[in-house]
TIDREN-10211 format. One record per atom (N, C-alpha, C, O): x, y, z; residue number from 1; chain; atom name. Coordinates in steps of 0.2 Angstrom, whole numbers, plus 5000, padded with zeros to 4 digits. Each point is the difference from the previous one (the first is absolute). Layout:
N
+------+------+------+-----+---+----+
:    u :    v :    w :   k : c :  a :
+------+------+------+-----+---+----+
:    X :    Y :    Z : NUM : A : CA :
...
+------+------+------+-----+---+----+
This chain:
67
+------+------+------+-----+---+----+
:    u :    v :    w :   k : c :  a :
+------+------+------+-----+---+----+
: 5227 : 5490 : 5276 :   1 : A :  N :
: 5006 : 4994 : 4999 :   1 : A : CA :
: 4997 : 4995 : 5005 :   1 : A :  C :
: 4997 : 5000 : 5005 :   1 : A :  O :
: 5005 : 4995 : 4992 :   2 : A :  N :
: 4999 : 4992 : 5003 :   2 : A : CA :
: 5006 : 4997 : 5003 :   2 : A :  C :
: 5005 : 4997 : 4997 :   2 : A :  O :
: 4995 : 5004 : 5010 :   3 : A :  N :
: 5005 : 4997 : 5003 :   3 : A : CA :
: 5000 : 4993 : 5003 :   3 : A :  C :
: 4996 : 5000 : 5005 :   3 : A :  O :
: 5005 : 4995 : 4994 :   4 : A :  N :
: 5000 : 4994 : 5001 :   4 : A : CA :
: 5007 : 4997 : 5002 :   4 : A :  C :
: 5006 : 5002 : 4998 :   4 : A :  O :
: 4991 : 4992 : 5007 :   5 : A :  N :
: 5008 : 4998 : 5002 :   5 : A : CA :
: 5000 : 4991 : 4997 :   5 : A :  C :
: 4996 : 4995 : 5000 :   5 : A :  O :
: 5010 : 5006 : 5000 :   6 : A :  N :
: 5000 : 4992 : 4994 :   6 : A : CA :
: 5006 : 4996 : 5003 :   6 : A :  C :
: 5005 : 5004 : 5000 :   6 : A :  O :
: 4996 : 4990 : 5001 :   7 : A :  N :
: 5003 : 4997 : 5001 :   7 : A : CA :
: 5005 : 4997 : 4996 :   7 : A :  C :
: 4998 : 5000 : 4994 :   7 : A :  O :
: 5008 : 4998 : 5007 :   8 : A :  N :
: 5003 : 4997 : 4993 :   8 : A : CA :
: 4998 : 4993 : 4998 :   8 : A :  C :
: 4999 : 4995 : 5003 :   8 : A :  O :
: 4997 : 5008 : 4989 :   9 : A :  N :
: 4999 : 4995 : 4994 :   9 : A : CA :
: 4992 : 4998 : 4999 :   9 : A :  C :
: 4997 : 4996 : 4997 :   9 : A :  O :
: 5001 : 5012 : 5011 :  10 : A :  N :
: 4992 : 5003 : 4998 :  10 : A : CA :
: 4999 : 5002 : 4992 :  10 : A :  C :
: 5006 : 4999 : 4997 :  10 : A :  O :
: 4991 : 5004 : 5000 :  11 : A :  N :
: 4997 : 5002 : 4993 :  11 : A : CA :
: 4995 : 5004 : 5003 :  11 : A :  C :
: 4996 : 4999 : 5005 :  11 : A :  O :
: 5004 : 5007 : 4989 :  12 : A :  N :
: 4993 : 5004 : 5000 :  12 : A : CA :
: 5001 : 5002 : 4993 :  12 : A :  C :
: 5004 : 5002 : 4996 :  12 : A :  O :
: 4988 : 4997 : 5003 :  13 : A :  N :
: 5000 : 4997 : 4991 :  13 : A : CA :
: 4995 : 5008 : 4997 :  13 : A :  C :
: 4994 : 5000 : 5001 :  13 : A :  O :
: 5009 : 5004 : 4995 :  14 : A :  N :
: 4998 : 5006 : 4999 :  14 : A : CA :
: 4997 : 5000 : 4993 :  14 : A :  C :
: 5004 : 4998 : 4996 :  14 : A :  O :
: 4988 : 5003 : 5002 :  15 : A :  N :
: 4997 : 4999 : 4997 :  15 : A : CA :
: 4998 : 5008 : 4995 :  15 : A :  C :
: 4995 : 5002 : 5002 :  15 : A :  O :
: 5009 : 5000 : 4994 :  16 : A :  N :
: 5001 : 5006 : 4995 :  16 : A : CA :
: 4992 : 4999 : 4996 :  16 : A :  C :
: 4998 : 4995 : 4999 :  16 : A :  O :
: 4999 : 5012 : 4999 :  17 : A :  N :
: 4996 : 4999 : 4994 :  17 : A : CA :
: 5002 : 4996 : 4994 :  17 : A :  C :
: 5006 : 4999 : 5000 :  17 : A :  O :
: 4990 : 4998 : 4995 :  18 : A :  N :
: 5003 : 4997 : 4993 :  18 : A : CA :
: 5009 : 4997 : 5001 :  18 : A :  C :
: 5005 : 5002 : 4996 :  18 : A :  O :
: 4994 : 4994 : 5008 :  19 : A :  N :
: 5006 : 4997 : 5000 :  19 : A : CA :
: 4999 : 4994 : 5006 :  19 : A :  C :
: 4996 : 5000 : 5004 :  19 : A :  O :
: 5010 : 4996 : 4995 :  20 : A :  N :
: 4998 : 4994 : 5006 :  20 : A : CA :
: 5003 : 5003 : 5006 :  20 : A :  C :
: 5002 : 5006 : 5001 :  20 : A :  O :
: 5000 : 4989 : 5004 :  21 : A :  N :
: 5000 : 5001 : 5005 :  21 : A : CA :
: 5009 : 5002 : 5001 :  21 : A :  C :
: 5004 : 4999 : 4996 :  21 : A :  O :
: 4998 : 5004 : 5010 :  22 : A :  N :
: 5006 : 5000 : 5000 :  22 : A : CA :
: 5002 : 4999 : 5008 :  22 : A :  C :
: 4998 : 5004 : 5004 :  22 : A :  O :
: 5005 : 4991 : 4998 :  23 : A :  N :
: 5003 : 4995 : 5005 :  23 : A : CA :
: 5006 : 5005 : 5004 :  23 : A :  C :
: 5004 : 5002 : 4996 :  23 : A :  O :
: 4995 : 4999 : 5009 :  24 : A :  N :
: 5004 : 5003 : 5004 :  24 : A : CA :
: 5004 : 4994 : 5005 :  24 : A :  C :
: 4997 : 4998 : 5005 :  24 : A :  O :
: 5010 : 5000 : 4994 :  25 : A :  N :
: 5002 : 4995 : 5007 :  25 : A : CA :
: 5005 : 5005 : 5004 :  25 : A :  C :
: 5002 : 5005 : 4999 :  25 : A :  O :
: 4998 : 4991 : 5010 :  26 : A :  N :
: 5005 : 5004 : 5001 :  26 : A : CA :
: 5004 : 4994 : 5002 :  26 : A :  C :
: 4999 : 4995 : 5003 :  26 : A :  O :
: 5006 : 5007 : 4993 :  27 : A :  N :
: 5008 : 4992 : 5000 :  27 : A : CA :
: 5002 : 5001 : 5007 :  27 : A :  C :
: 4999 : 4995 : 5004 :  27 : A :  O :
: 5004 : 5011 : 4998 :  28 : A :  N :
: 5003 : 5001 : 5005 :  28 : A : CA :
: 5000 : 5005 : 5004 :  28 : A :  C :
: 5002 : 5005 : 4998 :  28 : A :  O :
: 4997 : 4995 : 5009 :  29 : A :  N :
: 5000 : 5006 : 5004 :  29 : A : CA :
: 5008 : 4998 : 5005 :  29 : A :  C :
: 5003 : 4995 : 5001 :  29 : A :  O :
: 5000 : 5013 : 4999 :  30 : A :  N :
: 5007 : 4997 : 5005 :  30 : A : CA :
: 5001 : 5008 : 5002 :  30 : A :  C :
: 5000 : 5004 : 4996 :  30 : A :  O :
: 5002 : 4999 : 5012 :  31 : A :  N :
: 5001 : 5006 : 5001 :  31 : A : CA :
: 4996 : 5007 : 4995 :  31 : A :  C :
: 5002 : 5004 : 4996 :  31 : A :  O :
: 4993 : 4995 : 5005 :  32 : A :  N :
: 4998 : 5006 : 4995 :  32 : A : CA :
: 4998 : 5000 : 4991 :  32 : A :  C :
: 4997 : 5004 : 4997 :  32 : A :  O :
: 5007 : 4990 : 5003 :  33 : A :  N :
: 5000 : 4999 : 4992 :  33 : A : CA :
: 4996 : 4995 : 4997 :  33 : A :  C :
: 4998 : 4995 : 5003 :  33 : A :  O :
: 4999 : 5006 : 4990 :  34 : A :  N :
: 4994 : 4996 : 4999 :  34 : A : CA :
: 5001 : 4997 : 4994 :  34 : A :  C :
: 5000 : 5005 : 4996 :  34 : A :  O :
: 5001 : 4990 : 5002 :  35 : A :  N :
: 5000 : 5001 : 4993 :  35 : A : CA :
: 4993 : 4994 : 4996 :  35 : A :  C :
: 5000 : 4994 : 5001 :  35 : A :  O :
: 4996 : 5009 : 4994 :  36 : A :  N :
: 4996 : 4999 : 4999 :  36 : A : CA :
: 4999 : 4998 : 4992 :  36 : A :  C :
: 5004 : 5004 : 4996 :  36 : A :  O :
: 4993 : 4992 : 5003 :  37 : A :  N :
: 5000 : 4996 : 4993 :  37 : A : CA :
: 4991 : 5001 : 4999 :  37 : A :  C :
: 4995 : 4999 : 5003 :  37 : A :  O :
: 5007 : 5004 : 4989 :  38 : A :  N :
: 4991 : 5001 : 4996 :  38 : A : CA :
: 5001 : 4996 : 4994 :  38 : A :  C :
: 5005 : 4998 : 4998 :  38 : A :  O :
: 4987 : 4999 : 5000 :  39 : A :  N :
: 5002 : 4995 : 4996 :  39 : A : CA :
: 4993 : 5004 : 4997 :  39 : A :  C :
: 4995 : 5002 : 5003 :  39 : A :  O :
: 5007 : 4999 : 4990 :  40 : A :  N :
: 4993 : 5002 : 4995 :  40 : A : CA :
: 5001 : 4998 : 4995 :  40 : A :  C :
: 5005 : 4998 : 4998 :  40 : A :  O :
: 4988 : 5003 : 4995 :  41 : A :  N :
: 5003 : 5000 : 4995 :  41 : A : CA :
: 5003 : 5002 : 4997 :  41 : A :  C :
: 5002 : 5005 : 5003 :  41 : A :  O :
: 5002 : 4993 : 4990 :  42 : A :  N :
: 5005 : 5002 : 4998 :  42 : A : CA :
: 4998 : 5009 : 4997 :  42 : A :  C :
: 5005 : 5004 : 4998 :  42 : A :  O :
: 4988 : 4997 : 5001 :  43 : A :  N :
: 4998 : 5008 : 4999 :  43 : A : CA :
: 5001 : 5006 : 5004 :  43 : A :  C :
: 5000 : 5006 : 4999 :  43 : A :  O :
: 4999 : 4990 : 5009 :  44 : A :  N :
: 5002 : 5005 : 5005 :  44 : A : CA :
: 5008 : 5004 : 5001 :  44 : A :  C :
: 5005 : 4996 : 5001 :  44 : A :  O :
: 4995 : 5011 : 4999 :  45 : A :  N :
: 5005 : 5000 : 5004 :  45 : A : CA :
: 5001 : 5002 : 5005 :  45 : A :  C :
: 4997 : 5005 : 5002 :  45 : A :  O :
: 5009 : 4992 : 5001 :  46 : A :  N :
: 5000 : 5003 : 5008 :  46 : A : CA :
: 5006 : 5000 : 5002 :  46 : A :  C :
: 5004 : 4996 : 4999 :  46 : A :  O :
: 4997 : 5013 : 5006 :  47 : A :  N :
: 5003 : 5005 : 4998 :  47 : A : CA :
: 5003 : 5002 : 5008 :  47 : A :  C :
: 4996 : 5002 : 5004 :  47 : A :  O :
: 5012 : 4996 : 4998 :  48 : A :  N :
: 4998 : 5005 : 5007 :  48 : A : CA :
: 4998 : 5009 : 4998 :  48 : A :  C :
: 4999 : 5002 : 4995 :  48 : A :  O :
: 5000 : 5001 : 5011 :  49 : A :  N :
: 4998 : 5007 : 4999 :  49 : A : CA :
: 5003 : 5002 : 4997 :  49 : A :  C :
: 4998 : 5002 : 4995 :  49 : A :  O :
: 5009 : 4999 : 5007 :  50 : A :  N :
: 5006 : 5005 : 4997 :  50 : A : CA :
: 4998 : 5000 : 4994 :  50 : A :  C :
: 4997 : 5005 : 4997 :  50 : A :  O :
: 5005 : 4991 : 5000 :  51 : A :  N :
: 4999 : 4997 : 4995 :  51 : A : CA :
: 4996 : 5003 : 4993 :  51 : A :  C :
: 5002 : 5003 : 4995 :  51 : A :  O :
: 4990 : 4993 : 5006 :  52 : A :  N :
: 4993 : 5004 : 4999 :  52 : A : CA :
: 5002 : 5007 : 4999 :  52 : A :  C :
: 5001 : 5003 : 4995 :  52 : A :  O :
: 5000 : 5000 : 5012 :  53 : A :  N :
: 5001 : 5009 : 4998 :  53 : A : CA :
: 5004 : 5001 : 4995 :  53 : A :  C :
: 4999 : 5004 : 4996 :  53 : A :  O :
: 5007 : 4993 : 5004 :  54 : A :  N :
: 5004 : 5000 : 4994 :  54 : A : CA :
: 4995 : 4999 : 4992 :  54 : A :  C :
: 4996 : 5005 : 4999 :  54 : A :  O :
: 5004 : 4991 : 4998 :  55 : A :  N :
: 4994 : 4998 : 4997 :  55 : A : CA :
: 4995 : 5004 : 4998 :  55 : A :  C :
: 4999 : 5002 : 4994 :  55 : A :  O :
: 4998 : 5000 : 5012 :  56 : A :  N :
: 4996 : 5006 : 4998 :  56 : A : CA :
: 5002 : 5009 : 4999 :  56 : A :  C :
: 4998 : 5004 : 4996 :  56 : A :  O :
: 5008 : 4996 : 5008 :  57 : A :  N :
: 5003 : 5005 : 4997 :  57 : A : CA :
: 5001 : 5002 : 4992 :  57 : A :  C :
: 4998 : 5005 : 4996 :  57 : A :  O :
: 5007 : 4989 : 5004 :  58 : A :  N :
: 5002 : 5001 : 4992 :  58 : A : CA :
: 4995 : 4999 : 4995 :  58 : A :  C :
: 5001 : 5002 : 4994 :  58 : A :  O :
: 4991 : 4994 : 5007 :  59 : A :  N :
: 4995 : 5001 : 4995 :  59 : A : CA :
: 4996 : 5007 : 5000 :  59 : A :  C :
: 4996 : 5002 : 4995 :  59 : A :  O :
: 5006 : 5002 : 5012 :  60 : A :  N :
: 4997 : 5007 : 4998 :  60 : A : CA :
: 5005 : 5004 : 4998 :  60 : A :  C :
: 4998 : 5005 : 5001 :  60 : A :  O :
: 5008 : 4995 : 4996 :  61 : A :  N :
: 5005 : 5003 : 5000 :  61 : A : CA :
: 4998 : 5001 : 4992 :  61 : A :  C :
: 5001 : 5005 : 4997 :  61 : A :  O :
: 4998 : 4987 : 5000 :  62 : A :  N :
: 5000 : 4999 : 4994 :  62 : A : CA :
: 4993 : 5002 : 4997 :  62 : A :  C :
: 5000 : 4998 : 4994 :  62 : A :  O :
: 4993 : 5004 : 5009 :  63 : A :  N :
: 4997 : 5004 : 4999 :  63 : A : CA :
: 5003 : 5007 : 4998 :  63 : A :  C :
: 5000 : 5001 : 4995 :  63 : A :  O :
: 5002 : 5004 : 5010 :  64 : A :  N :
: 5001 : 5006 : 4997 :  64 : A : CA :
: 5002 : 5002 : 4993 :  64 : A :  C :
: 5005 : 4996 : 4997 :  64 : A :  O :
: 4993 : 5009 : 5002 :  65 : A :  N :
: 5000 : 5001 : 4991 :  65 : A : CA :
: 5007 : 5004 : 5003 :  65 : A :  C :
: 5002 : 5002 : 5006 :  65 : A :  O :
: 5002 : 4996 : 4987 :  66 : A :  N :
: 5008 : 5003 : 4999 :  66 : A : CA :
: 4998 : 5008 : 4998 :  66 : A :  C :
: 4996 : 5003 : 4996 :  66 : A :  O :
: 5010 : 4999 : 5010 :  67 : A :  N :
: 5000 : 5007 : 4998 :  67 : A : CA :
: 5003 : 5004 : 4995 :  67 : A :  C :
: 4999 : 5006 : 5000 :  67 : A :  O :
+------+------+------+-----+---+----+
């Protein structure tokens, strides 16, 4: 893991195989809380975690063969 400290309306600019770049801002730091803005193309998607596991859940679910 890449831990970095960023300042509000630093960027760190995440470079994916076969795909362009994806822009990480952080809008806002306040008590703990962060809230952070990605900017990519319109092909990338981007996921919080929960999420993603979700997602992936339901695409192995819909592999298993019907019993």
């Amino acid at each position: 893991m890449l831990k970095l400290r960023r300042k509000t309306g630093e960027r760190i600019v995440v470079i994916p195989p076969d795909s362009g770049p994806v822009r990480v801002t952080v809008i806002e730091a306040d008590r703990g809380v962060v809230w952070i803005g990605f900017e990519a193309d319109g092909e990338t998607e981007i996921y919080r975690e929960e999420i993603y596991r979700r997602i992936l859940a339901e695409r192995a679910a819909d592999e298993r063969p019907a019993p």
